[in-house]
Structure formats: C-alpha cells, structure tokens
C-alpha positions in Angstrom: 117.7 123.8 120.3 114.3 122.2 119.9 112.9 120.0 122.3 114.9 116.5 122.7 113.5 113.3 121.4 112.4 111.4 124.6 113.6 108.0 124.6 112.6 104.6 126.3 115.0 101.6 126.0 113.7 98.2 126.7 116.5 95.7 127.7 118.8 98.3 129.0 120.4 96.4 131.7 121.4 93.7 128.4 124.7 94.4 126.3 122.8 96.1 123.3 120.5 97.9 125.7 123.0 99.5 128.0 125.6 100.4 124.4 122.0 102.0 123.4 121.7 104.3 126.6 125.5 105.0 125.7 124.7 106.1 122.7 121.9 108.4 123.6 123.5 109.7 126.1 126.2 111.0 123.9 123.5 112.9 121.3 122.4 116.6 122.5 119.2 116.3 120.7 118.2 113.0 122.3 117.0 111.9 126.3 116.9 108.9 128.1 113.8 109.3 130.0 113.2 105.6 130.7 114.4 101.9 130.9 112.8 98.7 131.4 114.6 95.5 132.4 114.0 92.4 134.6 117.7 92.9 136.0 118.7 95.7 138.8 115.4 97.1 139.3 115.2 100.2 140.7 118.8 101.1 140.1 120.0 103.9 138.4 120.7 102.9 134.4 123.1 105.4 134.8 125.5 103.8 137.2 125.2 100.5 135.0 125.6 101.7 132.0 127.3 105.1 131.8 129.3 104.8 135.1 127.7 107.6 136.5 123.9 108.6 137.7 121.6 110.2 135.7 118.2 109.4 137.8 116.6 107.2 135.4 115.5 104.1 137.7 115.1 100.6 135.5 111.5 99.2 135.6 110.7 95.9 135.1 107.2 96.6 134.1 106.7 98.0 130.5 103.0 99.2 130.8 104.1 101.6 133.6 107.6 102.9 132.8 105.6 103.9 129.1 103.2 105.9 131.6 105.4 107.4 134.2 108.1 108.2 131.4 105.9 109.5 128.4 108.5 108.5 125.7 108.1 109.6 121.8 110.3 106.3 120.7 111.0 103.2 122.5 114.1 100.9 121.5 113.7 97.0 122.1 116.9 95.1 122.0 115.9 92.2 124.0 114.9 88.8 123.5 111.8 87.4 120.7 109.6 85.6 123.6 106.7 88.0 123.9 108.5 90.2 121.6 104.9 90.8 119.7 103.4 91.8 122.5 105.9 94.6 123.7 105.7 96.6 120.4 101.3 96.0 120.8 101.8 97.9 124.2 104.1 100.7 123.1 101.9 101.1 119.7 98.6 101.6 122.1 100.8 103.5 124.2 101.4 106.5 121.3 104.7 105.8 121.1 107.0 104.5 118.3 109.3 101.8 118.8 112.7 101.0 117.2 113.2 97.3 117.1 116.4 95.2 116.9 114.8 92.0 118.6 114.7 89.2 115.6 112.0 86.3 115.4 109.0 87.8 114.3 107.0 86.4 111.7 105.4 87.5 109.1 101.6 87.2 110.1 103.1 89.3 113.3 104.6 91.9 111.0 101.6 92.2 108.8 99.3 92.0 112.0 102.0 95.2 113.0 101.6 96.9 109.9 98.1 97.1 110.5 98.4 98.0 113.5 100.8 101.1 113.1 98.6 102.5 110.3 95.4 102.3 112.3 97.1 103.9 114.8 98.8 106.3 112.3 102.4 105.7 114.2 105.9 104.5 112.7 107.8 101.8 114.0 110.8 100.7 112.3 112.0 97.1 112.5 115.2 96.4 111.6 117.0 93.0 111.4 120.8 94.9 111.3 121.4 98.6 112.5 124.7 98.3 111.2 125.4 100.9 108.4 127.9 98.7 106.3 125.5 95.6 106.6 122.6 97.4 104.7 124.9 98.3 102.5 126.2 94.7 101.8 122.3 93.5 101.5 122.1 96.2 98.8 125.5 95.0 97.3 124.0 91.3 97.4 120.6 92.5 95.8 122.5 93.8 93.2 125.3 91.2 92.4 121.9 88.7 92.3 121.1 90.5 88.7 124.5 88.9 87.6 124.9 85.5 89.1 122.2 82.5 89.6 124.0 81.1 92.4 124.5 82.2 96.0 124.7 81.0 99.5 124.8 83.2 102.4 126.6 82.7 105.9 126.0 84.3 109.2 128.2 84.0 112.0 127.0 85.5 115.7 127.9 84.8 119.3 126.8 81.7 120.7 124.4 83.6 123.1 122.1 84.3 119.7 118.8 82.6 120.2 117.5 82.5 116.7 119.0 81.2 113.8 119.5 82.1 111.0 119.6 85.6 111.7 117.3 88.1 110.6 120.1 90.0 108.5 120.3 86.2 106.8 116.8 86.2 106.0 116.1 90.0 105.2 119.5 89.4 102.8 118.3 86.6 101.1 114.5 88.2 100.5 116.1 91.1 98.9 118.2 88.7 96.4 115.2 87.4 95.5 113.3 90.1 94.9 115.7 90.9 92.1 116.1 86.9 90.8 114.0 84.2 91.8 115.5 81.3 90.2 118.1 80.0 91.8 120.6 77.8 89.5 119.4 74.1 89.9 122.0 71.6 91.4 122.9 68.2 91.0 121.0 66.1 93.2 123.2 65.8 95.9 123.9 63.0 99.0 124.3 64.6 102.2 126.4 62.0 104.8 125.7 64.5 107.6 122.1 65.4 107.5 122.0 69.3 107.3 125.4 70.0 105.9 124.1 71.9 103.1 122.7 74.4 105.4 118.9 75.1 105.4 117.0 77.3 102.3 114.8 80.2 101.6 113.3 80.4 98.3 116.4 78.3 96.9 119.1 80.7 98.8 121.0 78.6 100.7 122.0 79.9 104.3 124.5 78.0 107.1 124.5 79.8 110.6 127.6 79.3 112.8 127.4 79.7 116.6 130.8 80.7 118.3 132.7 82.7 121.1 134.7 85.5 119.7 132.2 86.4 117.0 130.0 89.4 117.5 127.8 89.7 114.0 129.4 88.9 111.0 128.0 87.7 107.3 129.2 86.8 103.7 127.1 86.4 100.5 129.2 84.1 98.0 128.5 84.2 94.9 129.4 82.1 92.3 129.6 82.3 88.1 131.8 80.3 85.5 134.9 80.6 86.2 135.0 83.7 89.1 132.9 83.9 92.5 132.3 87.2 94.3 132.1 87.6 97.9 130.3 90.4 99.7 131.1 90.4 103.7 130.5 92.4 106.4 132.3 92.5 109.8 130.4 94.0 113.1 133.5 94.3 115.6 131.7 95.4 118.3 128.2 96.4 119.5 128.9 100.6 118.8 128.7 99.4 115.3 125.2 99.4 115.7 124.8 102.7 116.9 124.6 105.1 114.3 121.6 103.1 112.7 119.5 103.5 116.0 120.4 106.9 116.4 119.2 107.7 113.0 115.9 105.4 113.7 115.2 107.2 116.6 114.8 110.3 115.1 113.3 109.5 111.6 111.1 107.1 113.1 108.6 110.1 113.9 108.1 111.4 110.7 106.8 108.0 109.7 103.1 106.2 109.5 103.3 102.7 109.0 105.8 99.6 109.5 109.2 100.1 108.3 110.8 96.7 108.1 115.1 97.0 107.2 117.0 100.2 107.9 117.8 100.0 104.2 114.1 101.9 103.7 116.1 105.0 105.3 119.6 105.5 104.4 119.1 106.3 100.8 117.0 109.7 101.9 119.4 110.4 105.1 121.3 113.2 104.2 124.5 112.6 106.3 124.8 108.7 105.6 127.9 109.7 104.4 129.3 110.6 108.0 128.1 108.0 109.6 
C-alpha cells in the first residue's frame, strides 16, 4: 500500500471531531497523526474517542500540533469564532483543510479562494458531508426548473450556533442559480413578526432549534394544484462520514477553494457504495 494520508483533526475532543477520528481510524489508507482541542489536553485522543490508546496526545495549540504533526489534510469541525483564521494557519502551514464549520462569509471565502491559489493548495469547504443531502440540493436545483415557488426548512439540535444553516443557504443558492424569480405573493400581514421565516434572493427559509434532531431539511415546493417535497434525514453524526472520508483524500489533488461536496461526487467513482 502507498503511503497513508496523514490527518489532523481540529475539534476532536467535540462530537463531530471525535466520530471524525472514528472514522479515520477505521480507513487503512488514512492516519491520525494529530488533534487539537481546548478539552483534555494532553490526553490520548485515542482513549476518548476510540476507547483505546493510540499515542496521539490532543493539543490545544493549532500552530504547533501543524508543526510537530506534519499533516497533508486538516479537518475542522468546530465552532465559526476565529474559524477564518484556523484555515489561514493550516493554508500557510502547506496543508489542506477539510471544513465542516459553517459561518463564513463570502468576502472570507473569496479572501480563501485567493489564498489557496496563491498558495497552489485545495481546501474544500462543505456546508453538509452527508451523501444524501447533496443529493437532495441537486434534487432541489432541479425541481427549481419546474416550480416558481419554494421554501426551505432546516431543523438541527439546539446546540447549533448559526442559523440558518449552511446546507440552508448553499440549497437555496443552487435553486437560484437555475431560477431567479421567485413567484411574487400577496402582500401579506405577519401578527408574529418573523413567522414567515427570513429570505435569500426570494427563497424563503425557517430554522427550527430542538432536542432530538440531529440535521434534518426539506425543500417544499409548490405548483397548481400538486407540491413536491424533497427531504433529507441525518440520523446520526456517522452519516457524515463517508463525505469526509472522500474529502480527505481528493482534497489533494485539488488547487483552489472547493466550496459544497456536490463539486466531488459526480467524478467519484464509488459514490455509488457510499
């Protein structure tokens, strides 16, 4: 076998972060040779997150963990505070992160874009990971060639910090992309301010903050006389997993700023399996 993909996880000791080291630990071609966290420092990621050692100590300090650990890819699943930053560091680092952290904007992505091809490295950020929610986005971008109306909601854990989600907003960019005229409505009288949900580009979107939901979205349609709705369910956080997995290891082959997972699948040749 070649040489195995060194991996960095940032946020390891978090519930993404530590399903991530799971996940890498279970691919031969891949190696957890680093993770950053402000929790358990100097522990073994291994006894946190695999229930077992595997001598990879967290760090709480990005700048050297990226030295000491000499990664190819990073993954950040963390929070968006200083979010910008991080993926600066790994960029000037030589390394290429995977991103699942929401809440950048766009003068951040574009000031990234840059970046990455000065630097002639690939990052890929993605708003989902999860297989079947690119391919309800595609689905959505599609159906919007049919119907002028559509509203989109998102429905996450109540630990989210940013709303609406970025699946939310990377689904109703792509609708637009394909139609962008919404159907007008009757002026309408809202008795709770902000029922109506907010709006991007005449999409409306409504996020809904409660326990027992984990990632979950529906794009609603509607046409005379029929509506369609396209939904996608994330159960769990190993949902994710096949979409970082396959980040990690196109993410190398790439120069420039991948933004949506959706940029990959269609040239993966075992999306099938996944």
């Amino acid at each position: 076998m070649a040489d195995k993909i060194r991996v960095l996880v940032v946020g390891a000791c978090g519930k993404m972060g530590s399903e991530v080291v799971r996940a890498i630990d279970g691919e031969p071609d891949l190696e957890l040779v680093g993770a950053v966290d402000h929790s358990h420092t100097g522990e073994d990621i291994g006894s946190i997150a695999l229930g077992r050692t595997n001598g990879v100590l967290v760090d709480n300090n990005l700048e050297r963990a990226l030295a000491k650990a000499e990664p190819e890819v990073c993954v950040d699943f963390t929070r968006p505070e200083g979010l910008f930053s991080r993926i600066q560091t790994v960029l000037n680092a030589g390394v290429h992160p995977v991103v699942g952290t929401t809440g950048l904007t766009q003068v951040e992505l574009a000031d990234l874009s840059e970046l990455c091809n000065r630097l002639q490295k690939g990052a890929i950020i993605a708003p989902n990971f999860a297989i079947g929610a690119l391919l309800m986005m595609k689905f959505a971008k599609e159906a919007a060639r049919f119907f002028p109306a559509v509203e989109i909601i998102e429905l996450h854990h109540p630990k989210k910090v940013d709303a609406p989600s970025g699946t939310a907003i990377k689904t109703a960019e792509m609708i637009l992309e394909t139609q962008t005229k919404q159907q007008s409505e009757a002026t309408q009288i809202e008795s709770v301010h902000g029922v109506r949900g907010g709006e991007l580009g005449g999409v409306r979107i409504h996020s809904v903050r409660l326990p027992g939901f984990v990632a979950h979205q529906e794009v609603i349609f509607g046409g005379p006389g029929q509506v369609l709705t396209i939904r996608h369910d994330s159960m769990n956080r190993e949902s994710f997993m096949p979409g970082v997995i396959l980040a990690i290891r196109k993410v190398r082959e790439l120069t420039g700023l991948v933004y949506g997972l959706d940029k990959l699948i269609g040239h993966h040749d075992d999306t099938d399996s996944i």
